[in-house]
N, C-alpha and C positions, 0 to 999 in steps of 0.2 A: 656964364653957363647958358647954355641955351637946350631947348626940347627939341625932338626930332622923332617924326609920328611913322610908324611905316605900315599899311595895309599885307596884311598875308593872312592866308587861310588858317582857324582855327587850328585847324589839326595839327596841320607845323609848329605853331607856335607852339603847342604843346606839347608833342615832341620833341622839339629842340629845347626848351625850358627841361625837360624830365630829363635828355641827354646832357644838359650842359647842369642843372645840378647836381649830378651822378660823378662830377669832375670837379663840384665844390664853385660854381658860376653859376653866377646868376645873368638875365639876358641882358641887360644894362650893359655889366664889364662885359660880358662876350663881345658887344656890338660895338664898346672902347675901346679894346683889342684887336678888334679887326681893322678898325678906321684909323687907328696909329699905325699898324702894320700898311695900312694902305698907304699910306704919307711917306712911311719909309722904305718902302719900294718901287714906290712913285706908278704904283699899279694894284692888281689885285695880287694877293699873296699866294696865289694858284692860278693853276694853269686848267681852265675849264675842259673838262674831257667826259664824255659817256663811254670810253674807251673799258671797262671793267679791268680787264687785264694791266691796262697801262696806269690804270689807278691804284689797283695792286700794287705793282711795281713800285712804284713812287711814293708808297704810304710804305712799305715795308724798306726800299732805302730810308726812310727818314727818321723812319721808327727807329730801326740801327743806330743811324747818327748821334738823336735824340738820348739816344738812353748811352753811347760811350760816352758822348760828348756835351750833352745838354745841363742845364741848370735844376733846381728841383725846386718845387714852390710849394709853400702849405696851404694859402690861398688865393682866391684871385686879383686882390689887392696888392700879395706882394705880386704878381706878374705884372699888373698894370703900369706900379710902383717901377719896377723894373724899364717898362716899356719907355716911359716917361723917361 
């Protein structure tokens, strides 16, 4: 096991902790989550865009997918658990 320190502005972080408890994560698993996902797409897990429209888009196809097709978790352990 190793530590991994990351510098970002108060405010974010705090934000994103208030967003990601609200979904039952904490920032740890979130940042485990992403970095497994990263591994297994051998990239980032999105496609970086300011595009608002085209973010749209592609959050509302997934959202669809997600909920015909997707798994359900009670926390984010089992996702992690999963991931692994």
């Amino acid at each position: 096991m190793t530590t991994l320190n990351v510098r970002i502005e108060e405010n974010l972080k705090e934000k994103a902790g208030k967003t990601l408890s609200d979904i039952g994560l904490d920032m740890s698993t979130a940042i485990k989550m992403f970095l497994c996902q990263v591994v297994t797409d051998k990239g980032l897990p999105f496609t970086p865009s300011k595009n608002s429209v085209i973010l749209r888009a592609r959050w509302d196809k997934q959202a669809s997918e997600a909920l015909k097709h997707g798994k359900s978790y009670k926390t984010g352990k089992e996702v992690l658990a999963d991931l692994l």
